[in-house]
VEXDREN-2710 file (C-alpha; in Angstrom, 1 decimal):
% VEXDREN-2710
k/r/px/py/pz
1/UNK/0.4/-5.7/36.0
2/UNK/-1.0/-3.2/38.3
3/UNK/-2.5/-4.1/41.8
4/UNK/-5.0/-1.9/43.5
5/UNK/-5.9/-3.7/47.1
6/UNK/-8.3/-1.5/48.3
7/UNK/-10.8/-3.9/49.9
8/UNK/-14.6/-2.3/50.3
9/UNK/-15.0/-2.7/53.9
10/UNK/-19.1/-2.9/53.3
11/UNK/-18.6/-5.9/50.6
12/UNK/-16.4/-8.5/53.3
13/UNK/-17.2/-10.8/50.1
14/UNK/-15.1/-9.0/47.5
15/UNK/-13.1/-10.9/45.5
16/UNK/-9.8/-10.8/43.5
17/UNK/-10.4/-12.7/40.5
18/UNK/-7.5/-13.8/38.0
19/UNK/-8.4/-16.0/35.0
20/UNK/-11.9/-17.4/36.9
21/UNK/-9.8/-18.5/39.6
22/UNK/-11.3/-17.0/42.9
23/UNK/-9.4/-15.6/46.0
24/UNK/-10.1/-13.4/48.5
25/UNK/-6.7/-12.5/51.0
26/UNK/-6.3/-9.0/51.8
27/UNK/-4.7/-9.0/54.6
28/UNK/-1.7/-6.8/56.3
29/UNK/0.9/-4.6/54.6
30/UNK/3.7/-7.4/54.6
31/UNK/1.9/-10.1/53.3
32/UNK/0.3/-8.1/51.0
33/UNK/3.8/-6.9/49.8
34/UNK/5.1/-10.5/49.6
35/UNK/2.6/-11.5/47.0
36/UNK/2.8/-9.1/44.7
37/UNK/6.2/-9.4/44.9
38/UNK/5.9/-13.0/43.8
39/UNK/3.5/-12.3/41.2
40/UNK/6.1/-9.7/40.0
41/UNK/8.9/-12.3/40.0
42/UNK/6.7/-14.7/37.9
43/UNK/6.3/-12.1/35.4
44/UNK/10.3/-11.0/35.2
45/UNK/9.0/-7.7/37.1
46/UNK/10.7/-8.3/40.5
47/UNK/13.8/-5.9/40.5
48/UNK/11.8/-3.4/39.8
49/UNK/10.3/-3.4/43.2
50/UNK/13.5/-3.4/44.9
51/UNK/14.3/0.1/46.1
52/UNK/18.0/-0.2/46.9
53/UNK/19.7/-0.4/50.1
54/UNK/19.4/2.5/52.7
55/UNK/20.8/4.1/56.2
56/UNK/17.2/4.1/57.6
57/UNK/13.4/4.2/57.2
58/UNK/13.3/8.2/56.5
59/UNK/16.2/8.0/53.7
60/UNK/13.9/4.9/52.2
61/UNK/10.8/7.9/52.4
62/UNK/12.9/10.8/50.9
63/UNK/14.1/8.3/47.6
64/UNK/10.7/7.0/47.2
65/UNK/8.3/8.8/48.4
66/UNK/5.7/6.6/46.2
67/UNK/6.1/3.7/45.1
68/UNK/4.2/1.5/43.3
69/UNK/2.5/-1.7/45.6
70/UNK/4.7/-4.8/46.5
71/UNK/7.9/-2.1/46.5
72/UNK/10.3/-2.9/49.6
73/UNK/14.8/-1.7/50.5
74/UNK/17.1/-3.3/52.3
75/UNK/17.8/-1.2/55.9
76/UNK/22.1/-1.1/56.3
77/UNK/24.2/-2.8/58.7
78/UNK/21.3/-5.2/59.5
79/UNK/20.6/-8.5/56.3
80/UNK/17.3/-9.2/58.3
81/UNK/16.2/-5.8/58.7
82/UNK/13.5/-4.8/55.6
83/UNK/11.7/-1.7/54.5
84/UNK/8.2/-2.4/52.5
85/UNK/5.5/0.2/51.3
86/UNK/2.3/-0.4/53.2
87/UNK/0.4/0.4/49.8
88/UNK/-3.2/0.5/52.4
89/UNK/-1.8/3.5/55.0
90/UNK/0.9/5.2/51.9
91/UNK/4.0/4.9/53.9
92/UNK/6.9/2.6/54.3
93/UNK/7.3/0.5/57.2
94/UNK/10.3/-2.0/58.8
95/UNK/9.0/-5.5/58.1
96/UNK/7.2/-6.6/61.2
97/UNK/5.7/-3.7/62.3
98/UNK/2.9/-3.5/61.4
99/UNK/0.3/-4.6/63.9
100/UNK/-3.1/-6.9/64.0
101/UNK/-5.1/-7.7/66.9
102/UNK/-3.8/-11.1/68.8
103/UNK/-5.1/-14.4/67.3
104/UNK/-8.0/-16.0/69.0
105/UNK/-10.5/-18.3/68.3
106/UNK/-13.8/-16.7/68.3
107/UNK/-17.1/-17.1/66.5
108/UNK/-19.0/-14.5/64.9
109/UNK/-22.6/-14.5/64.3
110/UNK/-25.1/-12.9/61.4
111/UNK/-25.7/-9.4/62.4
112/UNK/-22.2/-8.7/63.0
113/UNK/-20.4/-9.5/59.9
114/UNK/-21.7/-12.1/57.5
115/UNK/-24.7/-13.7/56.2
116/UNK/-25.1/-17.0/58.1
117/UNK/-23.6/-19.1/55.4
118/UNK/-21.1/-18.7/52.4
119/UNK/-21.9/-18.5/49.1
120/UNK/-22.3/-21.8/47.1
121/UNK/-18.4/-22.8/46.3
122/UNK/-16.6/-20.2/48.4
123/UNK/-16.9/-22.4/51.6
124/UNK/-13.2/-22.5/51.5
125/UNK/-12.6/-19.2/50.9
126/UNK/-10.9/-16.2/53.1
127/UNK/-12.8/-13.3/54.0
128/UNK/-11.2/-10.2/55.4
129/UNK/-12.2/-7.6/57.8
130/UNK/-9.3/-5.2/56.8
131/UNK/-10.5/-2.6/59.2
132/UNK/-9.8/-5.0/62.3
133/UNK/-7.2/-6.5/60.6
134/UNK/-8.6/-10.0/60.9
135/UNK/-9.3/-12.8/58.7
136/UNK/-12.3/-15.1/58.9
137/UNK/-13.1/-18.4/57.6
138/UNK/-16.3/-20.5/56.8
139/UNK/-16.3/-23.5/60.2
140/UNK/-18.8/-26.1/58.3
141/UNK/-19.0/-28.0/61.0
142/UNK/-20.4/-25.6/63.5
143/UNK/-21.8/-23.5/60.3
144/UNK/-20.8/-20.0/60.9
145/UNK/-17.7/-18.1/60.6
146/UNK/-14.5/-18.6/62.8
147/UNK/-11.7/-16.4/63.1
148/UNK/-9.2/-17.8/61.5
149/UNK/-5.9/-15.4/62.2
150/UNK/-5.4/-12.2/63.7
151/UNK/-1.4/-10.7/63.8
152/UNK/1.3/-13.5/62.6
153/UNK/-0.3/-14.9/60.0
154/UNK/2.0/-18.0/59.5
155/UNK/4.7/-18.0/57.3
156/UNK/3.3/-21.1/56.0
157/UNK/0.4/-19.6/55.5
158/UNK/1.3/-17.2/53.2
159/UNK/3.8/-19.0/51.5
160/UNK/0.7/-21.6/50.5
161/UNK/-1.4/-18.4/49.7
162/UNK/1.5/-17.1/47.1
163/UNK/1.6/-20.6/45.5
164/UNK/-1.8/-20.2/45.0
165/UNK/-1.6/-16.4/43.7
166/UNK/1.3/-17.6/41.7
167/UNK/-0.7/-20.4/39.7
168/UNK/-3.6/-17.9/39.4
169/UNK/-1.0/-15.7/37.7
170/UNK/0.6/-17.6/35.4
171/UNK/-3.1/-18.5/34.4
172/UNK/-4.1/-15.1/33.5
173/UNK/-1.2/-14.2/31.5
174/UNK/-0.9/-17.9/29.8
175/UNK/-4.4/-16.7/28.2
176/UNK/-3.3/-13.6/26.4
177/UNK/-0.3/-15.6/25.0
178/UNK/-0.9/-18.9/24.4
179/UNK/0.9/-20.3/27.1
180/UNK/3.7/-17.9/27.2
181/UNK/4.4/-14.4/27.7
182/UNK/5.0/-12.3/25.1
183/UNK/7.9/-10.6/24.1
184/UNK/7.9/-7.1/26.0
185/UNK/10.2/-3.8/26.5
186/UNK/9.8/-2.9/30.1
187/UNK/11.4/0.5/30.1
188/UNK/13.2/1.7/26.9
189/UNK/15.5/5.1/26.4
190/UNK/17.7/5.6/23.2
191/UNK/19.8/8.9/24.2
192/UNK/21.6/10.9/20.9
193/UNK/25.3/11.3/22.3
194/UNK/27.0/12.8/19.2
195/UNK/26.3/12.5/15.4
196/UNK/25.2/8.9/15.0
197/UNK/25.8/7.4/18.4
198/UNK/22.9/6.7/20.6
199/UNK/23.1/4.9/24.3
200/UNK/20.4/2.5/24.5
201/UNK/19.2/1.8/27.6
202/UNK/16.3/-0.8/28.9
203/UNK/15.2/-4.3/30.3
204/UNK/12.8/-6.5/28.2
205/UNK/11.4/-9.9/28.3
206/UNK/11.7/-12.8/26.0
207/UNK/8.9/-16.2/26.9
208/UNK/12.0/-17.5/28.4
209/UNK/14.5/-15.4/29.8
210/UNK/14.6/-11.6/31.3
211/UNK/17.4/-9.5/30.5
212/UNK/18.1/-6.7/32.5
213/UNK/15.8/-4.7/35.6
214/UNK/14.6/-1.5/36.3
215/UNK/17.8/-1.0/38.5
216/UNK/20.1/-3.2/36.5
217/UNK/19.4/-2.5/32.8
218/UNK/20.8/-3.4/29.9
219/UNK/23.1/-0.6/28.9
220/UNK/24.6/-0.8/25.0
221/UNK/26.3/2.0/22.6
222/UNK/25.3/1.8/19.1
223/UNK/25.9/3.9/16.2
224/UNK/24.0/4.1/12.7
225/UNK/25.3/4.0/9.7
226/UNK/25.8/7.5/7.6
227/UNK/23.0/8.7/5.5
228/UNK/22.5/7.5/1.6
229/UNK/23.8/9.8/-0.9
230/UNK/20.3/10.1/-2.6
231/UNK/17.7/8.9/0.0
232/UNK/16.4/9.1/3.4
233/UNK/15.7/6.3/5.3
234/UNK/14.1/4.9/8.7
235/UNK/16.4/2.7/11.3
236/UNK/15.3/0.8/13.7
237/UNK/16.6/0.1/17.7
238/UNK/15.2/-3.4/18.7
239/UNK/15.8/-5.4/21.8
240/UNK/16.6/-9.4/20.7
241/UNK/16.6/-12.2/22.4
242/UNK/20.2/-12.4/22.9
243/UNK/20.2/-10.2/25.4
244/UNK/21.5/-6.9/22.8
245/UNK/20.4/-3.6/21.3
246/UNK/20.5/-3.5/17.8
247/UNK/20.3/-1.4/15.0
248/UNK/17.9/-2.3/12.4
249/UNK/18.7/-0.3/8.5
250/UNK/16.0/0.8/6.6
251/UNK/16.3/1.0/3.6
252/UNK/17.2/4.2/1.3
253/UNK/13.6/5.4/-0.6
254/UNK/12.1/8.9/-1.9
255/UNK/9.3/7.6/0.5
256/UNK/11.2/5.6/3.2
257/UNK/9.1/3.3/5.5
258/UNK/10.1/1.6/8.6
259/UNK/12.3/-1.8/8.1
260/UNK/10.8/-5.1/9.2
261/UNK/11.4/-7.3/12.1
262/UNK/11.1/-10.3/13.7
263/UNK/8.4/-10.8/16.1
264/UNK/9.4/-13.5/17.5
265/UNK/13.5/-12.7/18.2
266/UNK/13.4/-8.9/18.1
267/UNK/10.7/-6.4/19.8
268/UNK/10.7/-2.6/18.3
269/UNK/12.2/0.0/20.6
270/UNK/12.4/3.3/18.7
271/UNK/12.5/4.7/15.1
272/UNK/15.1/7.4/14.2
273/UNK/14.7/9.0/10.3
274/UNK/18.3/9.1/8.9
275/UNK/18.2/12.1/5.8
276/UNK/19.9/12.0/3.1
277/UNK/23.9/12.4/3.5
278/UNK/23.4/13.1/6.9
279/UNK/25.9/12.8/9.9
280/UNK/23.0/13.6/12.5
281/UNK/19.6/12.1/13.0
282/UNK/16.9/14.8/11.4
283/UNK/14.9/16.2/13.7
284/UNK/16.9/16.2/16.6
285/UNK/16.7/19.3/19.1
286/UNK/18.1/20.6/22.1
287/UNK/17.4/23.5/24.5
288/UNK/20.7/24.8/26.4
289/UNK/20.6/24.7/30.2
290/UNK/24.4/25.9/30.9
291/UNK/26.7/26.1/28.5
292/UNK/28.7/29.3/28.8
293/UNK/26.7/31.4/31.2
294/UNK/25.7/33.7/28.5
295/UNK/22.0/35.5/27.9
296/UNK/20.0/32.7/26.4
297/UNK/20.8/30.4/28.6
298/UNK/18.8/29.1/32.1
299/UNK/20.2/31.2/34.9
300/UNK/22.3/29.6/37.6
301/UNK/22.6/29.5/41.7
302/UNK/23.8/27.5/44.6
303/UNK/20.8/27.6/47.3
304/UNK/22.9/24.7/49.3
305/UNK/26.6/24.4/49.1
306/UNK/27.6/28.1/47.2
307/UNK/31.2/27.5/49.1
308/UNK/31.9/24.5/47.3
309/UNK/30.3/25.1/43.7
310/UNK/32.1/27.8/41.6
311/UNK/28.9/28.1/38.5
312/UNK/31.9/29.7/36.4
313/UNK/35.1/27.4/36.4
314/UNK/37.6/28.5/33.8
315/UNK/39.7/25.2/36.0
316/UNK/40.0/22.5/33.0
317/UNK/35.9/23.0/31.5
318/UNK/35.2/20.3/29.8
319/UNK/34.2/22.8/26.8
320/UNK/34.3/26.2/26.0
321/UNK/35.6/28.3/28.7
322/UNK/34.0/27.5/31.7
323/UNK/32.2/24.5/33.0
324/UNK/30.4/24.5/36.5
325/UNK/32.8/22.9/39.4
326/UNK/32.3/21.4/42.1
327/UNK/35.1/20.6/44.8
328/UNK/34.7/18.5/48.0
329/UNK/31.2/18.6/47.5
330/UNK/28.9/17.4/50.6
331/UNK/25.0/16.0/50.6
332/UNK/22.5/18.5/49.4
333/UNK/25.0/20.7/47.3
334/UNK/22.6/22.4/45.1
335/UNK/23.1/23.7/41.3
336/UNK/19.8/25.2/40.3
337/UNK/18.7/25.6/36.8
338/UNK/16.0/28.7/36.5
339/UNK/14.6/29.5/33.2
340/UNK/13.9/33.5/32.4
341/UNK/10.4/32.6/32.5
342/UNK/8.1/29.5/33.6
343/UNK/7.9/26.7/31.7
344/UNK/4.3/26.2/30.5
345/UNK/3.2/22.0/30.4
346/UNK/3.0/22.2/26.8
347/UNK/6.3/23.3/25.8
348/UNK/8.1/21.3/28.5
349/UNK/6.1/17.7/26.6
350/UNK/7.9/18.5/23.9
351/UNK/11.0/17.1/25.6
352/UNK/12.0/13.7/26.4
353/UNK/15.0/14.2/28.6
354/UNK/17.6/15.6/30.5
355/UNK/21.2/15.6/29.3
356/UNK/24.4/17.0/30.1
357/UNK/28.4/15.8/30.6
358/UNK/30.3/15.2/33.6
359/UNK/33.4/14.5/34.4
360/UNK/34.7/13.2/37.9
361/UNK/37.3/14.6/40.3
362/UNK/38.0/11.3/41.9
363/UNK/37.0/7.7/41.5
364/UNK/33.8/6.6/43.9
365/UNK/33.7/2.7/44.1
366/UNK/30.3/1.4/44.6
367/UNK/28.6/4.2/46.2
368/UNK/25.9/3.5/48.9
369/UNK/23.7/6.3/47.0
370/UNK/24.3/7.6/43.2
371/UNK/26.3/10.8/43.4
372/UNK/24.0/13.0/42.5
373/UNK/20.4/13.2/40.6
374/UNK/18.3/15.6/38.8
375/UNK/14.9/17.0/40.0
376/UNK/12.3/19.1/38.5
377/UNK/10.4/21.8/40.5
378/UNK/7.1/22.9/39.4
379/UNK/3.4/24.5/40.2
380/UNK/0.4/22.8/40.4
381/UNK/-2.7/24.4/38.5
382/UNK/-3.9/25.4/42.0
383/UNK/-0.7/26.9/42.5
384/UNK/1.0/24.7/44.9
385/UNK/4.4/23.3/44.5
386/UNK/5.1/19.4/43.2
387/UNK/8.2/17.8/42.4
388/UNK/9.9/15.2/39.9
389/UNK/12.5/12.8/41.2
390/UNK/14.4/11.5/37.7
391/UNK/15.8/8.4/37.9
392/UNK/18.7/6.8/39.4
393/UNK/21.5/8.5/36.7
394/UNK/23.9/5.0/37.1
395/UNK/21.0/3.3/35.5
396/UNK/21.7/5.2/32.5
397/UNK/25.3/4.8/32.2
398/UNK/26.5/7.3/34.7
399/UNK/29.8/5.3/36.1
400/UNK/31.2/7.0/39.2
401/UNK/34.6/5.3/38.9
402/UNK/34.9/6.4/35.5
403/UNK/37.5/9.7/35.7
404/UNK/36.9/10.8/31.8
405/UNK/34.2/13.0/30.2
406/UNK/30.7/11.3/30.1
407/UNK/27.1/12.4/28.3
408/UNK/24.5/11.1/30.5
409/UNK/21.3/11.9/29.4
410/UNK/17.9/10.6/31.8
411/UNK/14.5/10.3/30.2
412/UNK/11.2/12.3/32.2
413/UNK/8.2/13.0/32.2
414/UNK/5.9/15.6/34.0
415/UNK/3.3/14.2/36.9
416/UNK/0.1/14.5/35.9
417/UNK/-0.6/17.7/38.2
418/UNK/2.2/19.3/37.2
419/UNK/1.2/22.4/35.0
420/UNK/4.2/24.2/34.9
421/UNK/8.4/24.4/35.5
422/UNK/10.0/26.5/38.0
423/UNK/13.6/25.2/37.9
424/UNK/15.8/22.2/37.3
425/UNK/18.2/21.0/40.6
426/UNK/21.6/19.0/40.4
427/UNK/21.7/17.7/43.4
428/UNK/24.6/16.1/45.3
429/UNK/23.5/12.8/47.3
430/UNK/27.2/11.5/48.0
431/UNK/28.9/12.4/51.3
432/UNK/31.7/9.4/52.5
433/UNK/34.7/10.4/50.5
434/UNK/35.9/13.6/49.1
435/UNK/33.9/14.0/45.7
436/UNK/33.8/16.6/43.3
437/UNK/33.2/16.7/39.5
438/UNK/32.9/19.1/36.4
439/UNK/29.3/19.6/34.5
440/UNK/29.3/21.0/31.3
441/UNK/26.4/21.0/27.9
442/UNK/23.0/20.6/30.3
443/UNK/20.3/20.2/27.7
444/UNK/16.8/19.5/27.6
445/UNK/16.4/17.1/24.6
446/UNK/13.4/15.9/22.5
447/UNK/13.4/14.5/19.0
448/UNK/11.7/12.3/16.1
449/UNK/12.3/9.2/18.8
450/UNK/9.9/7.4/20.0
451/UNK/10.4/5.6/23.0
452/UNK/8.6/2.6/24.4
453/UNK/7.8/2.6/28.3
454/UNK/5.1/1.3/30.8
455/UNK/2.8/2.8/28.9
456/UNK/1.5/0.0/26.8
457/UNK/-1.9/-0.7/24.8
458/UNK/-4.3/-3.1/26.8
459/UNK/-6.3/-6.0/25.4
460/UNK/-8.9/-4.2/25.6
461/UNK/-7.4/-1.4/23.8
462/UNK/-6.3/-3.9/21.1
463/UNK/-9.7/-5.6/20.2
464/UNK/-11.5/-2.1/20.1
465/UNK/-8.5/-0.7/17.4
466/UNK/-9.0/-3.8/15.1
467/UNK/-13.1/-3.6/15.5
468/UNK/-12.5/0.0/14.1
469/UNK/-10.0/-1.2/11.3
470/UNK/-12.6/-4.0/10.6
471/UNK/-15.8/-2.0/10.6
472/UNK/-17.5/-1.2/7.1
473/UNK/-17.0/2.3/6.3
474/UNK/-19.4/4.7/4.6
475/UNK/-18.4/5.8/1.4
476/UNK/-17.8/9.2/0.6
477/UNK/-20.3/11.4/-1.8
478/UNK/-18.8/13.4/-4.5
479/UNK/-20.8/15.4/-6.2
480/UNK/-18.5/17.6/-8.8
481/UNK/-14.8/17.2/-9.7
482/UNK/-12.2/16.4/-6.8
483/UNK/-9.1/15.7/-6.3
484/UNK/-7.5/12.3/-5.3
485/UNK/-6.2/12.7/-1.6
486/UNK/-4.7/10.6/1.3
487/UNK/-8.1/10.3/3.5
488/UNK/-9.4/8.4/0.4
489/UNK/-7.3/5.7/0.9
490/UNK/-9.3/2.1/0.8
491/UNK/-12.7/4.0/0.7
492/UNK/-15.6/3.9/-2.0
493/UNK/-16.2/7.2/-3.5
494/UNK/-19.7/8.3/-5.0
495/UNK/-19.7/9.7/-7.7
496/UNK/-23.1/11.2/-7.6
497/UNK/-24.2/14.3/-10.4
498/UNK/-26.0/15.2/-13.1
499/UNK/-23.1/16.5/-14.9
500/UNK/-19.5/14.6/-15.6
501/UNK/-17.0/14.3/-13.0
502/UNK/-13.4/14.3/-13.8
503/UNK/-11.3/13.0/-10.8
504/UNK/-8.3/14.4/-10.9
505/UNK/-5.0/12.3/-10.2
506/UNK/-2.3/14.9/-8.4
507/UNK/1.6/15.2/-8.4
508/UNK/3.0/14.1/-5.0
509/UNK/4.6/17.4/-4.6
510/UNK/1.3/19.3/-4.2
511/UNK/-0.4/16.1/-2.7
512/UNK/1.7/13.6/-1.0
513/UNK/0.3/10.0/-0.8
514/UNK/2.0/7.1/-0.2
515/UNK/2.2/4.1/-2.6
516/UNK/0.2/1.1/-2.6
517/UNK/-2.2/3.6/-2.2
518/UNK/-5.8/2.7/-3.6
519/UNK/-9.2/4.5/-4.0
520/UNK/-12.6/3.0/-5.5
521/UNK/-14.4/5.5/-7.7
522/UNK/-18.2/4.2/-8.1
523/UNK/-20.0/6.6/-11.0
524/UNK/-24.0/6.5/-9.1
525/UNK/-26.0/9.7/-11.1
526/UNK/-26.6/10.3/-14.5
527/UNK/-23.5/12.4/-15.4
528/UNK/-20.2/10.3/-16.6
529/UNK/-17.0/10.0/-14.4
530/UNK/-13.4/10.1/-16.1
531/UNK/-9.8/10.3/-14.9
532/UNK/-7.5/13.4/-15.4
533/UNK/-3.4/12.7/-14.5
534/UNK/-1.7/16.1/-14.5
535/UNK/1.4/16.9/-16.0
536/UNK/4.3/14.7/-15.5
537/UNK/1.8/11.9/-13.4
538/UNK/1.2/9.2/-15.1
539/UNK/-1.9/6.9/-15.0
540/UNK/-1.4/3.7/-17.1
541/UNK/-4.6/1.6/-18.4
542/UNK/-4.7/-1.5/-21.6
543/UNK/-4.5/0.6/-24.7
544/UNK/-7.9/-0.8/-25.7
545/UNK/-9.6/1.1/-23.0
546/UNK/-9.7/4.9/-22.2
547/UNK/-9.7/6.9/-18.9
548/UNK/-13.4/7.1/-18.4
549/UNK/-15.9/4.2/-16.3
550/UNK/-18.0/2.1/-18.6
551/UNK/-21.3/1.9/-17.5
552/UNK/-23.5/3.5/-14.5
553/UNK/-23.1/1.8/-11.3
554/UNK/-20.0/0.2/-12.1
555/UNK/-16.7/1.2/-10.0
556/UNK/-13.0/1.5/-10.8
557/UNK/-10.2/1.1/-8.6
558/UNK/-7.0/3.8/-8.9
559/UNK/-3.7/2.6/-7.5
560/UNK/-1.2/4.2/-6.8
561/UNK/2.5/2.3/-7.4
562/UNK/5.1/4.3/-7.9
563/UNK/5.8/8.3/-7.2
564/UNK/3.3/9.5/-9.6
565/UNK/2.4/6.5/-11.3
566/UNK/-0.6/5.3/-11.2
567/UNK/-2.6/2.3/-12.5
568/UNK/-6.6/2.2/-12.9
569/UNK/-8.5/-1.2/-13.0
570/UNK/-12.2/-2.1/-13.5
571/UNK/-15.1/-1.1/-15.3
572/UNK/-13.1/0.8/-17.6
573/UNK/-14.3/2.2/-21.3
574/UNK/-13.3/0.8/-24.4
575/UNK/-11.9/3.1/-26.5
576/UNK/-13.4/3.2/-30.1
577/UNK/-12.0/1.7/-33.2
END
């Protein structure tokens, strides 16, 4: 669910409306925080509001510079002490500062804020004045408005209001789902370690139970199953409601479709195509980062930190001959990344990640901050410079206690201003013990994956694909011989000419079409319409009847059921005696 409190400040009588239940209550930056945040929790969404806990206000700022509405950290040293994003002004702020006008109680007349009376059935209902920060309600006894609060809206107060909000809620989602919410993926990455073994990692929601968060995900190592000697086939990664990753098998076909689940215990996560005798997923690409330090590769530098980062370690690499080092490294060490030339938009979509191997120097128990992260540095069209902060790398398995090699690899995507790629940054974030580490393999990685993330179809988006699948569909003139093709799938065909029409049924070499494929030829003018299978396809009809339609204006249906076989029904002719 997305929230966008933006009150009008001309329209004191806007209203948020959830399932026909009516609420207006924008009011300041913390209460406003604590009921999204409840609304979240209902939902299973609430973790991924929590930002972590932090030194201070500014580290809260550099993390997260923007966070989505109800976000909020936890400031160190002090339980009590609370950073939350004032969504209305773009900034965080420590719970408590922010500031409205004293309370009073004061009356307000007609020309200065509302009309003289509420509308019929809102006469308990909140109105705002966000721009003074002060909330006024409907006084029927003296029949105008009072002010109801100004700062310190009770605790009480708000607690009542998120009960409210809360019901309201679980109302509007109850109505897409029949009284409960549906199974959903949340956030979703399959990373390809090594020949069959993929990390999963992701948090997803069963009607009733949440497994996992944005910061706590599940995290699971699967590996398929080697390819068929003969045929390719299509897995499946599902999230079930166990609580587990698992692999779905397809099974081996010439044409291999995608395996079947169930809806109710299992919610798709990606499809990977599995060829025939194959070790490795098909399709599966990389672009080297580092590797050796050799011509092909993205150049490397230290702008932060040169003294203690060594880009050409022949110390122990973790493969090959050199890995990159780092030794005693402090906050803001800086390994840049810098391709040969800029990255355009459109070659960088065609990634889905960032990958590479790491190995640690010495064990870091529960760091305050991961040890390091990945950013991406880039142009606006207008020339100006933007950045990409990747995720948190512990969320995807990074362990920094874990002293052996590791293959993290972190899902992206570019911001939506961001038209091209300057460079790529490992940055070091850790700075309380001595830490250093090996890096070794940096990729870019994209593939035939497909993963699922926030980006989900709406309702709305639902209702309008179905109206398209149900909506009649013109048929499709014809007005000499053709050839069967895909696009004719479920769709009449005219047959319309003077002279015969011989349809011609293709081999699926030349012309691939999937089975259960079906076609309806109709013949409409004055010249006959018959059926031509080429060599080595195979179209099977009663013996009594020959490959030809019977009669004007009657139709015959051409099904397709096996790799070039094919069966016709209908309004066939009967073949002479």
């Amino acid at each position: 669910m997305e929230f966008n409190i933006q009150p009008k400040q001309d329209d004191p009588q806007r209203l948020l409306k959830l399932n026909g239940v009516d609420k207006a209550f924008w009011l300041g930056a913390e209460e406003i925080n604590l009921m999204i945040r409840a609304i979240k929790q209902l939902l299973g969404e609430d973790d991924s509001l929590y930002k972590g806990e932090h030194p201070n206000l500014e580290a809260v700022t550099f993390y997260h510079p923007n966070p989505e509405p109800g976000s909020y950290a936890q400031i160190e040293g002090d339980p009590n002490q609370e950073a939350i994003w004032d969504n209305s002004n773009g900034k965080w702020i420590i719970s408590g500062d922010w500031q409205e006008p004293t309370p009073a109680q004061e009356s307000i007349n007609y020309e200065e804020n509302f009309a003289s009376f509420p509308p019929e059935g809102f006469e308990d209902e909140l109105y705002v004045d966000k721009e003074e920060a002060k909330i006024y309600i409907w006084d029927d006894f003296e029949g105008l408005y009072i002010l109801a609060a100004g700062s310190g809206v009770s605790q009480s107060y708000v607690d009542t209001e998120i009960a409210k909000v809360l019901a309201a809620a679980k109302a509007y989602t109850d109505s897409f789902s029949g009284g409960n919410t549906s199974p959903t993926i949340h956030s979703f990455y399959a990373a390809h370690q090594q020949d069959l073994d993929y990390r999963v990692t992701g948090y997803f929601s069963f009607p009733d139970a949440t497994f996992g968060s944005k910061q706590n995900p599940v995290v699971q190592n699967l590996t398929l199953s080697p390819g068929d000697a003969t045929y390719d086939r299509i897995d499946m990664i599902v999230a079930n409601d166990q609580g587990n990753f698992e692999v779905i098998e397809g099974v081996p076909s010439e044409n291999p479709e995608e395996p079947s689940i169930d809806l109710d215990t299992q919610i798709r996560g990606t499809i990977i195509f599995v060829g025939a005798n194959a070790t490795t997923p098909v399709n599966q690409t990389a672009t080297t980062v580092f590797a050796e330090g050799t011509a092909g590769e993205f150049n490397t530098s230290t702008p932060s930190g040169a003294a203690r980062l060594n880009l050409a370690s022949a110390n122990t690499p973790i493969s090959g001959s050199i890995s990159i080092e780092g030794t005693n490294n402090e906050y803001n060490d800086t390994v840049r990344f810098t391709p040969d030339a800029t990255i355009t938009r459109e070659t960088f979509e065609a990634f889905t990640g960032f990958a590479y191997k790491i190995k640690n120097k010495t064990a870091v128990a529960t760091p305050d901050y991961p040890t390091h992260r990945i950013q991406i540095y880039g142009k606006k069209s207008n020339g100006s410079n933007v950045i990409a902060y990747l995720e948190e790398v512990d969320i995807y398995g990074y362990d920094s206690e874990n002293l052996n090699t590791q293959k993290i690899a972190v899902p992206f995507s570019m911001p939506a201003n961001m038209a091209e790629i300057s460079y790529i940054n490992f940055k070091v974030l850790y700075n309380v013990d001595p830490w250093g580490f090996w890096l070794d393999d940096v990729q870019l990685i994209g593939g035939e994956e497909d993963p699922i993330s926030d980006d989900f179809v709406t309702r709305e988006e639902m209702e309008a694909a179905i109206a398209e699948i149900n909506a009649v569909k013109p048929p499709i003139p014809k007005a000499a011989n053709y050839i069967v093709e895909a696009t004719h799938h479920d769709r009449d065909i005219y047959a319309d000419s003077a002279s015969e029409i011989v349809v011609t049924l293709p081999k699926n070499s030349t012309t691939p079409i999937p089975v259960n494929f079906e076609t309806h030829v109709w013949w409409i003018g004055a010249g006959k319409v018959s059926f031509n299978p080429v060599t080595d396809v195979t179209l099977n009809i009663d013996e009594t009847e020959i490959a030809e339609i019977a009669r004007r204006y009657n139709a015959v249906t051409l099904k397709k059921i096996a790799t070039d076989v094919w069966i016709a029904i209908g309004a066939l002719k009967l073949a002479e005696v």
